[in-house]
C-alpha positions in Angstrom: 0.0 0.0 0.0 1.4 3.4 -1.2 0.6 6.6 0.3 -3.5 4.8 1.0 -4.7 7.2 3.7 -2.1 7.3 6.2 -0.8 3.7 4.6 2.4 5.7 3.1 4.5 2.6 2.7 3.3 -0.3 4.3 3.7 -4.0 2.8 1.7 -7.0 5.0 3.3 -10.8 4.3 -0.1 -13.2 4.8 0.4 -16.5 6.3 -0.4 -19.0 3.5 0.3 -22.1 5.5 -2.6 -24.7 5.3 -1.7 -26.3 9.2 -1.3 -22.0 10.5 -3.8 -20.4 8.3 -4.3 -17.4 10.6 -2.3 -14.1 10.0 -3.0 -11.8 13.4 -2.3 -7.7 12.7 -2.1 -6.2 15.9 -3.8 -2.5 15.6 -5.3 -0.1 18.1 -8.2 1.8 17.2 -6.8 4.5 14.3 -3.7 2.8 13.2 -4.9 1.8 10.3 -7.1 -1.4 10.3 -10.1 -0.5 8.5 -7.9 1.4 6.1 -5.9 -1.8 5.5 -9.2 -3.4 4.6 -10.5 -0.5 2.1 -7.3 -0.8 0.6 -7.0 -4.2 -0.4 -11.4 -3.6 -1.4 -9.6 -0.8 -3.5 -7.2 -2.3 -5.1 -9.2 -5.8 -6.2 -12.8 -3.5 -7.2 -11.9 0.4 -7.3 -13.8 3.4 -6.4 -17.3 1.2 -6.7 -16.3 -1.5 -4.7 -15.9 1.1 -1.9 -18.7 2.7 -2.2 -20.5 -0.8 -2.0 -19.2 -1.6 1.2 -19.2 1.8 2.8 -22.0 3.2 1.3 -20.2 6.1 1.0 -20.9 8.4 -2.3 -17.9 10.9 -1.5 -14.2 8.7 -0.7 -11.5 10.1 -0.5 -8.1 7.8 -1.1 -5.3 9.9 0.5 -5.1 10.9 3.9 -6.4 14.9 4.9 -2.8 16.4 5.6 -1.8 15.6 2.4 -1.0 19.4 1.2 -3.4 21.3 -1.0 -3.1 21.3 -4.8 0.2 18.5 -4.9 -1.2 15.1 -6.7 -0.3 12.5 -4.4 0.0 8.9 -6.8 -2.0 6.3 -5.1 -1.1 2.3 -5.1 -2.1 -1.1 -4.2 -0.3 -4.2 -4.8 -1.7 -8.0 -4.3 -0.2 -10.7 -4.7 -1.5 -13.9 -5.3 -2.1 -17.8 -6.1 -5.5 -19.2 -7.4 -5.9 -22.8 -9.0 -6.4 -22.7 -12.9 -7.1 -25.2 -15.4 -3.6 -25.7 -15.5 -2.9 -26.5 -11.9 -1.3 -23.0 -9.3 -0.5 -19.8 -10.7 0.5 -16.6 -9.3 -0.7 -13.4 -10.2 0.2 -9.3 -9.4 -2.8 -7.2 -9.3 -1.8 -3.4 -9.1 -4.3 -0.4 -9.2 -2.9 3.1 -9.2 -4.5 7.0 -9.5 -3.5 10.0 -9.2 -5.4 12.3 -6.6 -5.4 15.7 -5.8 -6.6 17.3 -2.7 -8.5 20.4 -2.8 -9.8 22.9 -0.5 -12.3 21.0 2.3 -12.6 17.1 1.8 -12.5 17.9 -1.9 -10.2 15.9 -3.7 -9.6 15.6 -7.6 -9.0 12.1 -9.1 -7.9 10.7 -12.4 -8.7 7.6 -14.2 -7.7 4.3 -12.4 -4.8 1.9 -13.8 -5.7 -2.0 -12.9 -3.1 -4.0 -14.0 -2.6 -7.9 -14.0 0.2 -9.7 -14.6 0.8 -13.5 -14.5 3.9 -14.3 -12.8 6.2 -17.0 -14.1 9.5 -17.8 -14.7 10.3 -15.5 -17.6 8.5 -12.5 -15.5 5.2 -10.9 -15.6 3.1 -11.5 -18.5 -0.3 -9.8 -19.0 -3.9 -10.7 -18.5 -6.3 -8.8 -20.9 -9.5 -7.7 -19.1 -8.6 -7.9 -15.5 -11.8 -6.4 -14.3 -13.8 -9.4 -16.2 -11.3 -12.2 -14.6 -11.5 -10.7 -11.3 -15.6 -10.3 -11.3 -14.9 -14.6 -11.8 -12.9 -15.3 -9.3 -14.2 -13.2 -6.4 -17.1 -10.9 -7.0 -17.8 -7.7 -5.9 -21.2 -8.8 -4.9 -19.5 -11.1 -2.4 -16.6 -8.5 -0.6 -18.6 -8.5 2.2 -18.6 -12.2 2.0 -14.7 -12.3 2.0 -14.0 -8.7 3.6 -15.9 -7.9 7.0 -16.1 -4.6 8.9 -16.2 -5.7 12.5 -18.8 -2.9 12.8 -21.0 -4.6 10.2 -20.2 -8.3 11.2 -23.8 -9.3 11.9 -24.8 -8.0 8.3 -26.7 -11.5 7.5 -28.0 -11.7 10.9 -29.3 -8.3 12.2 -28.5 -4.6 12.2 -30.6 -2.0 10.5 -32.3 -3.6 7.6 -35.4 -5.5 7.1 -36.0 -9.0 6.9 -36.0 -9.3 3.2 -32.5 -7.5 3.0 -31.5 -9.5 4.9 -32.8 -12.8 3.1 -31.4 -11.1 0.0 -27.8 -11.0 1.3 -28.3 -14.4 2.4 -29.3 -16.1 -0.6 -27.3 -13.8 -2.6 -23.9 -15.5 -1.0 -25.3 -18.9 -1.1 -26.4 -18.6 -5.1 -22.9 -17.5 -5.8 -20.5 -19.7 -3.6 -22.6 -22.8 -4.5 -22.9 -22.1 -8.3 -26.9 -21.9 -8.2 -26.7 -18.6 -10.1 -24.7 -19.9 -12.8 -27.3 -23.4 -13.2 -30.5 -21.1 -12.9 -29.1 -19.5 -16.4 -28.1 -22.5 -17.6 -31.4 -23.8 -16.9 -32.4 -20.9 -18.8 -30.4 -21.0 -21.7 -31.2 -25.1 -22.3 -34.7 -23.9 -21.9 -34.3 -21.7 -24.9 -32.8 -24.2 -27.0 -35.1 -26.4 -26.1 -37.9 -24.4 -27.2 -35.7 -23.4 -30.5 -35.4 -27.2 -31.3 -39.2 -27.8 -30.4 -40.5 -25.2 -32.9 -38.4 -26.5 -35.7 -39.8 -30.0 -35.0 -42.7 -28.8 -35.3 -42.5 -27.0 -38.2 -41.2 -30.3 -39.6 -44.2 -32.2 -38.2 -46.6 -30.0 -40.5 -49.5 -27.1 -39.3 -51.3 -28.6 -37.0 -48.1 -29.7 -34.7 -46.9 -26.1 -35.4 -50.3 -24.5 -34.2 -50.5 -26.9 -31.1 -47.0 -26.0 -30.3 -48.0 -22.7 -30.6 -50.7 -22.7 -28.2 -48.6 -24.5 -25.6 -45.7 -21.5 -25.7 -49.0 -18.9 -25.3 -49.9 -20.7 -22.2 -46.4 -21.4 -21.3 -45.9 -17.2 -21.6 -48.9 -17.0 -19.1 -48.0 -19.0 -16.8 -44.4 -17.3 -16.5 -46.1 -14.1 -16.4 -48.6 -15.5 -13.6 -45.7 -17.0 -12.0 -43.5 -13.5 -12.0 -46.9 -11.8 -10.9 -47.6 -14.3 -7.7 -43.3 -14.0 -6.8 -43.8 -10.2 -7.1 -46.2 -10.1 -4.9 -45.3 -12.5 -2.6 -42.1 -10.8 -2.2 -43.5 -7.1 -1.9 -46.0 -9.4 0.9 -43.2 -10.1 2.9 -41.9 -6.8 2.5 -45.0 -5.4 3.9 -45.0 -7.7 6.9 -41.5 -7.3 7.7 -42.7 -2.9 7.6 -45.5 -4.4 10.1 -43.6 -6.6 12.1 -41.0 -3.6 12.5 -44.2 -0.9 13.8 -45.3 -3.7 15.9 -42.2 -4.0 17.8 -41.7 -0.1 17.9 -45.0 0.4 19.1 -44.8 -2.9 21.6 -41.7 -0.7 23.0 -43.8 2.4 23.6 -47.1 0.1 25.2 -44.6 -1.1 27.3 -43.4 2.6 28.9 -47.4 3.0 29.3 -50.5 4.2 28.7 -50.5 8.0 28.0 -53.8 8.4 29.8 -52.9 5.9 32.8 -49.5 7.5 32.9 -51.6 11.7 33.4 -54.0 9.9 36.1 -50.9 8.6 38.1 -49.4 11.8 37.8 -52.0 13.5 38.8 -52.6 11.0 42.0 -48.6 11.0 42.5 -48.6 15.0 42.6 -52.1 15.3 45.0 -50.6 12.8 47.3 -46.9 14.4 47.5 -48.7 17.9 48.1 -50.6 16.4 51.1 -47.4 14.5 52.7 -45.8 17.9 52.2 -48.6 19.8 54.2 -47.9 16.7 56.8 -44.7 17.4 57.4 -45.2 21.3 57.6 -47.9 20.3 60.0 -45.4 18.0 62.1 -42.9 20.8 61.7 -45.4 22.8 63.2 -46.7 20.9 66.2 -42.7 20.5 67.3 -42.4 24.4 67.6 -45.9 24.8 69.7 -44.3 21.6 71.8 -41.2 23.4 72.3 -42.9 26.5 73.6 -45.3 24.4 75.7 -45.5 25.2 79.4 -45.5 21.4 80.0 -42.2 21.2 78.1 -40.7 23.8 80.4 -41.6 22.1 83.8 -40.4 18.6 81.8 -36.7 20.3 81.0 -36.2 22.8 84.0 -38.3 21.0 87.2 -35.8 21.7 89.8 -35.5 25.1 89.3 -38.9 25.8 88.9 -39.3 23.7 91.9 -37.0 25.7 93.5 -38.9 29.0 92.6 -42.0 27.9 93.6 -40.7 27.2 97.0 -39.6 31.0 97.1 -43.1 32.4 96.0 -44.8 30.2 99.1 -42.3 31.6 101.3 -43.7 35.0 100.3 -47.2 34.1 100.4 -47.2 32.7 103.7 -45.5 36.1 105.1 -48.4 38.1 103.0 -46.2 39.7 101.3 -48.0 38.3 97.9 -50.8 38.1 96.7 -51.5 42.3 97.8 -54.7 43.8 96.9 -54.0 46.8 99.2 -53.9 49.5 96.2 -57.3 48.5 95.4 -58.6 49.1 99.4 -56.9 52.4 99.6 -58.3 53.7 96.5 -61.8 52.7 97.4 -61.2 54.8 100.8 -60.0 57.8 99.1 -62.8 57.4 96.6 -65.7 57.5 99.2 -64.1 59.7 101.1 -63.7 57.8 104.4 -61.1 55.5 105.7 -61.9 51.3 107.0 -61.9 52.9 110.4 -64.5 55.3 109.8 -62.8 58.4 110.1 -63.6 61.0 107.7 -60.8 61.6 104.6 -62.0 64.9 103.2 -59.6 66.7 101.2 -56.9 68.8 102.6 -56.6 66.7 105.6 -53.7 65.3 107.2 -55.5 61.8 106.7 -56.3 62.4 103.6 -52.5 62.9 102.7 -51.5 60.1 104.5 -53.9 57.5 102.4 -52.5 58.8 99.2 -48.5 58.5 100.5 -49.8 54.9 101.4 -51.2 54.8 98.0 -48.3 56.0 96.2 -46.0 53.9 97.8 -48.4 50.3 97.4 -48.4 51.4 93.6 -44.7 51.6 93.1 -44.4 48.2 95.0 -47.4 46.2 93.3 -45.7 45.9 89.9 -43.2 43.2 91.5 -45.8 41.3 94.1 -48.7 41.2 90.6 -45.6 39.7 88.8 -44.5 37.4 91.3 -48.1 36.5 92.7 -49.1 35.3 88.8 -45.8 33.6 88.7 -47.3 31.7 91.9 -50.5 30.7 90.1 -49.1 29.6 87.0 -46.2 27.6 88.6 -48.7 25.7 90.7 -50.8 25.3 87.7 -47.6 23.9 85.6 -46.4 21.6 89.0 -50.3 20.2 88.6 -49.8 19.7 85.2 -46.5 18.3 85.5 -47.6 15.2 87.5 -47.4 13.5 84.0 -43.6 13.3 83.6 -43.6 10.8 80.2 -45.9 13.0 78.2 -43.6 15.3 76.9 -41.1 12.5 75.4 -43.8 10.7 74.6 -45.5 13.1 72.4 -41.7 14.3 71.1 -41.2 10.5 70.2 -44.4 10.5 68.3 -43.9 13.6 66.3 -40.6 12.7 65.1 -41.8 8.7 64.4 -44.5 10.7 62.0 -42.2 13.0 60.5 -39.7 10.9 59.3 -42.2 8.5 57.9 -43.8 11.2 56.5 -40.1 12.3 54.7 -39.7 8.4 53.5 -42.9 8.4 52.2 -42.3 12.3 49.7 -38.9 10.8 48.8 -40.9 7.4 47.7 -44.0 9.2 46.4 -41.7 11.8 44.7 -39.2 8.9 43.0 -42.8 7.1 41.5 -43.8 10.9 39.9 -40.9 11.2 38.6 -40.5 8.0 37.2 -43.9 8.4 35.3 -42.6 11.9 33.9 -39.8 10.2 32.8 -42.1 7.4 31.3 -44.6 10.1 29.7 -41.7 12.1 28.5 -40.3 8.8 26.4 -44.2 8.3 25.0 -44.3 10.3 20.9 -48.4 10.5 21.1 -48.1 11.5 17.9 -45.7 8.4 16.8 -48.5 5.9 18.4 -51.0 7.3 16.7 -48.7 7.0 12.9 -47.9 3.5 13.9 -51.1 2.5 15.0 -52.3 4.3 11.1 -49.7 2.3 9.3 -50.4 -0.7 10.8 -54.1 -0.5 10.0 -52.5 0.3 6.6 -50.5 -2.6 6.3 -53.3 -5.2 7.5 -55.4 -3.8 4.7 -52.5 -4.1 2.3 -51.4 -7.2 3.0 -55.0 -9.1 3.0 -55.4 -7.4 -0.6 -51.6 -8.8 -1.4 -53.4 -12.3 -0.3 -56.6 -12.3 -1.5 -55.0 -11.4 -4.8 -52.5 -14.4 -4.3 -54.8 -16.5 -3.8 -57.1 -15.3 -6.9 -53.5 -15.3 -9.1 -52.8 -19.4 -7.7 -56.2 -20.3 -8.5 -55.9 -19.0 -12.1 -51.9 -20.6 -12.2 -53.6 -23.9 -11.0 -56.4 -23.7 -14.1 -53.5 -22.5 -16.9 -51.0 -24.9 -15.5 -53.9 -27.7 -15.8 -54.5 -26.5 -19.9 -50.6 -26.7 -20.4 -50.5 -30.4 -19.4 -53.0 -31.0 -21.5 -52.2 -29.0 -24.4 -48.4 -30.5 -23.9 -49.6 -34.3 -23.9 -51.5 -33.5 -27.3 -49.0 -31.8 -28.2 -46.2 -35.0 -28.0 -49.2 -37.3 -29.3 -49.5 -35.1 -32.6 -45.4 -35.0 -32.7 -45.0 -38.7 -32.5 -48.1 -39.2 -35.2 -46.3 -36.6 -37.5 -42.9 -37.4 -39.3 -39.9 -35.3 -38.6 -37.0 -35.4 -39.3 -34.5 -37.6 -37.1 -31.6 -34.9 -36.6 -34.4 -32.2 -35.2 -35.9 -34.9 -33.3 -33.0 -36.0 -31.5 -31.4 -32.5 -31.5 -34.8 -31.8 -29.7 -34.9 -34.7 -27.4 -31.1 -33.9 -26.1 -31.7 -30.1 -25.3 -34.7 -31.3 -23.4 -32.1 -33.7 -21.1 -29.8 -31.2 -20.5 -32.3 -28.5 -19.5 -34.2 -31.5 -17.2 -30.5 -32.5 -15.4 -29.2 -29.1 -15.0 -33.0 -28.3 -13.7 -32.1 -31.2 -11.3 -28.7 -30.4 -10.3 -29.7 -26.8 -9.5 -32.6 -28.2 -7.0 -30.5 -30.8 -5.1 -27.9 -27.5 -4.9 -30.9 -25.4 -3.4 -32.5 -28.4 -1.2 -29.7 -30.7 -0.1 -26.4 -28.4 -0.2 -28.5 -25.7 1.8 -29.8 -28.4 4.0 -25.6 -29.3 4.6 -25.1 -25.2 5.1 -27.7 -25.1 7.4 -26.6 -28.2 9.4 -23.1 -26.7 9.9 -24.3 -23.3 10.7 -25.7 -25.2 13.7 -23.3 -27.1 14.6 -20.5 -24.2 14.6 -22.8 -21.5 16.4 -23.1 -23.9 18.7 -19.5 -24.8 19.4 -18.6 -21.2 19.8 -21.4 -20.4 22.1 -20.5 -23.5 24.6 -24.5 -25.3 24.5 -25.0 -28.2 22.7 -28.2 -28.8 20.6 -30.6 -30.0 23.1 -34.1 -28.5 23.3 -34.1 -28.3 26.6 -31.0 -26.8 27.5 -30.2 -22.9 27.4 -31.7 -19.8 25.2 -30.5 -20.9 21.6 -31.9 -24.9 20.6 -31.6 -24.4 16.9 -30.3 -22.3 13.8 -31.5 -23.0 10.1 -31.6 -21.7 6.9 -35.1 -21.1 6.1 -36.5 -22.3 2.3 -36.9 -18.1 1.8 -33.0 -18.0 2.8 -33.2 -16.2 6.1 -31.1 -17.4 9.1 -34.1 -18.8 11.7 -32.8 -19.0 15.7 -34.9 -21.2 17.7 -35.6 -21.2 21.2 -37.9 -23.1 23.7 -40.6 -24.3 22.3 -39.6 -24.2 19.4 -40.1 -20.5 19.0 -38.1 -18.0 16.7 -35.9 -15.5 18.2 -35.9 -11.7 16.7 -32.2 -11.2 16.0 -32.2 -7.2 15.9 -33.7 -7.3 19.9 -33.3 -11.0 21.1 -29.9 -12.4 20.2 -27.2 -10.8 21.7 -24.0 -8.9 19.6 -22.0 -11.8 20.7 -24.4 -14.3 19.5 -24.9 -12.1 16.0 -21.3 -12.1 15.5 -21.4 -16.3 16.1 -24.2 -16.4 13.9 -22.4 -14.7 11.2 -19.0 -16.2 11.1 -20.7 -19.6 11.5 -22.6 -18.8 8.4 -19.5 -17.8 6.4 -17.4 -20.7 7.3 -19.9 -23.4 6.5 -21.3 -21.8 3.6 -17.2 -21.8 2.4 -17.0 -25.6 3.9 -19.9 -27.1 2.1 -19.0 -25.1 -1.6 -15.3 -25.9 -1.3 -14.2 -22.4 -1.8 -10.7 -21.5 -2.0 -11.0 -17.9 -0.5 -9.1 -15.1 2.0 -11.9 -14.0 4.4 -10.6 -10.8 6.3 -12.3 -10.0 9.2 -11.7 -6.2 10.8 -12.0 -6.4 14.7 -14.1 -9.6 14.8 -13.9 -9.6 18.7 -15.5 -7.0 20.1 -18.7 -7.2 22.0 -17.0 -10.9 22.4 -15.5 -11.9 25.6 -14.4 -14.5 28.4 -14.5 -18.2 27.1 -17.3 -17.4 24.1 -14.0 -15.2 22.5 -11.5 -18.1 23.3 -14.1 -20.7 21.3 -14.6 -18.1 18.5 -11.2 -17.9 17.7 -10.6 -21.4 17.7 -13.7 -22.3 15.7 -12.8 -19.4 12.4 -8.5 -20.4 12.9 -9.0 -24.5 13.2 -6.6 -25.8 10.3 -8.6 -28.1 7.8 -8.5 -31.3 7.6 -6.7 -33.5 4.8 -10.1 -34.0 3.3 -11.2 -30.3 3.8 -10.6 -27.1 1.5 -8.1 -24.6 3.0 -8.5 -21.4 3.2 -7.3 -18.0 4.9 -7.9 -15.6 7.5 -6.7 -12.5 8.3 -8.1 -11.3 11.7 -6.8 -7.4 12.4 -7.1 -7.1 16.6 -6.6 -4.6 19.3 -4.4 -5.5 22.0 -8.0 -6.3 24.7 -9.2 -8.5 21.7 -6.0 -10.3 22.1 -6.1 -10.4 25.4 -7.2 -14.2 26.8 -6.4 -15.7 23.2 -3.1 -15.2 22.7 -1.7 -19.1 23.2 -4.4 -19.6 20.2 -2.6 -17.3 18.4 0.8 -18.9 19.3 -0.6 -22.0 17.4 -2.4 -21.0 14.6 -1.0 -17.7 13.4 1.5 -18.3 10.4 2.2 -14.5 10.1 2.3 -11.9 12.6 2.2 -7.5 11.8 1.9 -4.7 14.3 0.2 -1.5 12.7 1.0 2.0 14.7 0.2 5.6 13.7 2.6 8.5 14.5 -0.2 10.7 15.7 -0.8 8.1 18.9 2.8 9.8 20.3 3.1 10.8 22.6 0.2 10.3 24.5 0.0 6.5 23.8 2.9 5.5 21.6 6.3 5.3 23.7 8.5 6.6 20.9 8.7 9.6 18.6 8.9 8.5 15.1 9.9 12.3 13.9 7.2 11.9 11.2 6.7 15.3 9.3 2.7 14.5 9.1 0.5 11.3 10.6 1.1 8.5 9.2 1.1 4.6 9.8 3.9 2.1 9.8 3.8 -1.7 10.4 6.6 -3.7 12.0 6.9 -7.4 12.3 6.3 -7.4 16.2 3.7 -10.8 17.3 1.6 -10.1 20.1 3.7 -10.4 22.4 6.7 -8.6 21.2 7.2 -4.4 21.3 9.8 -2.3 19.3 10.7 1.3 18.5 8.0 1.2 16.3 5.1 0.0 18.0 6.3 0.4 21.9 2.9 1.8 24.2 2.9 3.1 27.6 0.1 0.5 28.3 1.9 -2.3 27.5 3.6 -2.7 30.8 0.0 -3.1 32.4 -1.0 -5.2 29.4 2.1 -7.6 30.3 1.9 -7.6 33.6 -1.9 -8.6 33.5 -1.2 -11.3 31.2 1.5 -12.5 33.3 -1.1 -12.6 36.2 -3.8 -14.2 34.1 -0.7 -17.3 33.4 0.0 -17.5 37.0 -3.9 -18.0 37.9 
């Protein structure tokens, strides 16, 4: 790879050893794995064979700090070894452009060189149309067969597509790795000829063959056309089921949040019953304030010295010093005039003046005896009342038991409202009702699409039933009339070969599917540790339906959903298990290349995946190849399986890691990528991290354990 994104100079040896058929690149995340894998897409399909796989209308081939306005020459190389007619042959494939970056993303590219040589002993000699002998060999309609995103590994298993997609990709692969493309068109053609040779026979055989023959083709061209009508519409049938299936689910997942106008009741309830807890509490809050203050709570706290006081204020009383109501007595006399003793108090008189000292004086003193003589009262009131020493802890004990039940019970209260906020927040009311439309939609739609298959078989049934018969007078008149030998037998032989190539193509779609499917099983279950017993575990079956979709079974015998029921580990099973046997059972010499293929995969479910996709064949079994680009935590736990199956060993790193994860500066003018022939469990200048200290010293710990 030449100057491929940040792939300036980089050159990968692949392990093409039948007993280590593994080659392990060791690459964090933006070192250059997925670019490794578009380059090699690049080089074998071009521009279009990108933009299949990514789905990607805009792709730029040269990495962004490549300087504005400089053409930068772009280059893959492959090199490799196929089986012709002749026996093994080795081949060069190199595709080159020339790309200019512009201002933004913008680049400007010129035409693609693809060049292929054949390599031999005298050097490299040229194969015309390399595009054509490629598109044989390994279609582009099967890179994601041999070339795997680990983003997109579940592809024929799940992931944003509908069921029909996903049948499409499914059969798709299995048409083209077992040939079934290939026989339908032979079927096809030999029909044709068949029909050619028919005409002429009975052309030979006079009018009335000829007009019988005739009439059988009309009928045959109906039923074809009844046929293509009945698969149309089965096929846009299970389109529209896999549309309702989908709204089911989404609106299932909104049901299952709640019912808008259960969920506004609740609320409302939640939010009445926190506001009266909250008035509770203010009301407990409340009553602990007036008990503080309480009289009760005084002679409960401070007994002894009120005690004590109250002995002080009976002292007084008993010398008469308290209670004094002399003021009032005095004034009385001075009022009438006349003193308790009778003598007269008029005005101006020494008596008189004397009362009113008295007077005077009493007032000055009564403030103090008043005060203290309704202290008196109220103490022995409050002694009285204090003859019930437990009622003040008892009450306190009960306030503070209600309050903090009262607190639990807002915080509970006020969790549940805001839970069914949350809920009605998550509920589109406008999204249920467009769901619940479609659906209705749908149902209509898809009794029409059946009513009008069923109308479309009945009428196939009645046309297929007037073709037989036509046919059988059709041979009778042919064997009555004289033809010629040569037609006849030319006839008679196209017929064969259309009948045993119909044959082969049916055992290829029955029985060799039938083997895929029985080795999808059996692998999926190897790498996720259950055997195939209906009774044991989530997963009791995988098949390949007779539409071509990939079926999981469960209890009772019931299908699984893979988008929500099968796990990302399982989906990744699914689809490697797929690949391998569908590769097993055609006998396909191929490289599969698998981007990140661990992740989501851990613990003993990895260690069985790896050795289920790196087992070396058998001496009965086709080889193959794969090339499995890891991170260092996908390697971790597996790397003794590497040890044993791993022919070839490359480390990718990219400057632009340095220095906050690369241990070494590299110097490098702008980012770019280099690879170094470090195994897993070897560092260099190159490829040196801070982590890998931790990453060895875990490992080391796992060993000891």
């Amino acid at each position: 790879m030449h100057n491929f994104k940040l792939l300036q100079d980089v050159r990968i040896d692949l392990s093409v050893d039948p007993q280590r058929p593994l080659t392990a690149i060791r690459a964090e995340n933006g070192s250059g794995k997925t670019s490794l894998l578009y380059a090699i897409l690049w080089g074998l399909y071009g521009i279009s064979g990108l933009r299949t796989v990514t789905g990607k209308q805009k792709i730029r081939l040269t990495s962004t700090a490549s300087p504005v306005g400089i053409p930068v020459l772009v280059e893959v190389s492959l090199e490799f070894e196929v089986e012709d007619d002749g026996g093994p042959a080795r081949y060069r494939l190199q595709r080159t452009v020339n790309e200019t970056p512009a201002e933004g993303d913008e680049v400007e590219r010129g035409n693609e060189t693809l060049r292929l040589s054949q390599l031999t002993d005298a050097g490299g000699e040229p194969v015309a149309l390399p595009d054509r002998w490629i598109a044989q060999r390994l279609p582009e309609r099967l890179a994601d067969v041999f070339f795997t995103n680990g983003d997109d590994v579940q592809r024929f298993i799940s992931g944003r597509q509908h069921v029909h997609e996903r049948q499409e990709k499914v059969h798709l692969a299995i048409e083209s790795l077992l040939g079934i493309g290939m026989l339908r068109q032979a079927v096809e053609d030999s029909d044709a000829v068949h029909q050619i040779y028919e005409k002429r026979a009975a052309k030979d055989a006079g009018s009335r063959v000829e007009a019988l023959a005739d009439q059988r083709d009309a009928l045959k061209k109906k039923v074809d056309e009844l046929n293509a009508k009945i698969e149309k519409i089965s096929s846009r049938q299970k389109n529209m089921e896999g549309a309702q299936a989908q709204a089911r689910r989404e609106l299932e997942a909104i049901k299952g949040i709640g019912d808008l106008e259960a969920l506004n009741l609740q609320i409302s309830d939640l939010e009445r019953d926190c506001a009266a807890l909250e008035s509770r509490k203010n009301e407990c809050l409340r009553e602990m304030s007036l008990l503080l203050r309480n009289e009760v709570t005084s002679w409960y706290l401070m007994s002894e010295p009120l005690s004590a006081g109250l002995g002080i204020l009976d002292e007084l009383a008993d010398k008469r010093i308290i209670p004094s109501h002399s003021i009032q007595v005095l004034h009385d006399c001075l009022g009438i005039g006349k003193c308790i003793c009778g003598e007269a108090l008029d005005r101006g008189t020494s008596r008189r003046n004397h009362v009113q000292s008295l007077l005077d004086e009493q007032r000055e003193r009564s403030e103090v005896s008043e005060y203290l003589s309704e202290a008196r009262y109220r103490a022995r009131a409050l002694r009285d009342m204090g003859d019930q020493p437990d009622r003040f802890p008892e009450r306190r004990d009960e306030l503070l038991q209600e309050y903090a039940t009262v607190t639990q019970e807002i915080e509970r209260k006020g969790g549940l409202l805001n839970a069914a906020k949350e809920r009605r927040g998550r509920i589109d009311d406008e999204k249920v009702r467009r769901l619940q439309g479609d659906l209705t939609d749908l149902e209509e739609k898809i009794k029409d699409a059946i009513y009008e298959h069923g109308n479309l078989s009945n009428q196939l049934d009645t046309m297929q039933q007037d073709l037989a018969v036509k046919q059988r007078a059709l041979e009778k008149a042919q064997r009555d009339a004289q033809i010629s030998a040569d037609i006849a037998t030319k006839r008679d032989v196209a017929n064969d070969l259309k009948t045993l190539v119909n044959a082969v193509r049916h055992r290829l779609e029955g029985e060799y599917v039938d083997r895929v499917s029985a080795r999808l099983q059996e692998m999926f279950h190897e790498i996720i540790g259950m055997d195939n017993s209906a009774t044991q575990g989530v997963y009791t079956g995988v098949t390949i339906t007779k539409s071509f979709d990939i079926k999981v079974k469960s209890q009772g015998d019931t299908s699984l959903d893979p988008d929500y029921e099968v796990n990302g580990a399982s989906q990744r099973a699914l689809t490697l298990s797929f690949v391998w046997s569908l590769m097993e059972v055609a006998g396909v010499v191929a490289p599969r290349f698998i981007d990140t293929p661990l992740g989501m995969v851990s613990g003993d479910t990895k260690r069985r995946m790896v050795e289920a996709i790196t087992r070396p064949p058998g001496p009965s079994e086709t080889p193959f190849q794969v090339v499995l680009l890891l991170t260092r935590s996908e390697i971790a736990g597996v790397e003794d399986l590497l040890d044993k199956r791993a022919g070839r060993f490359a480390t990718l790193s990219c400057s632009h890691h340095y220095p906050q994860d690369l241990s070494n500066n590299w110097f490098a003018d702008s980012p770019v990528s280099r690879v170094c022939a470090c195994t897993h469990r070897e560092m260099c200048d190159v490829c040196a991290r801070h982590s890998d200290g931790e990453y060895l010293q875990y490992r080391e710990q796992g060993a000891s354990q």
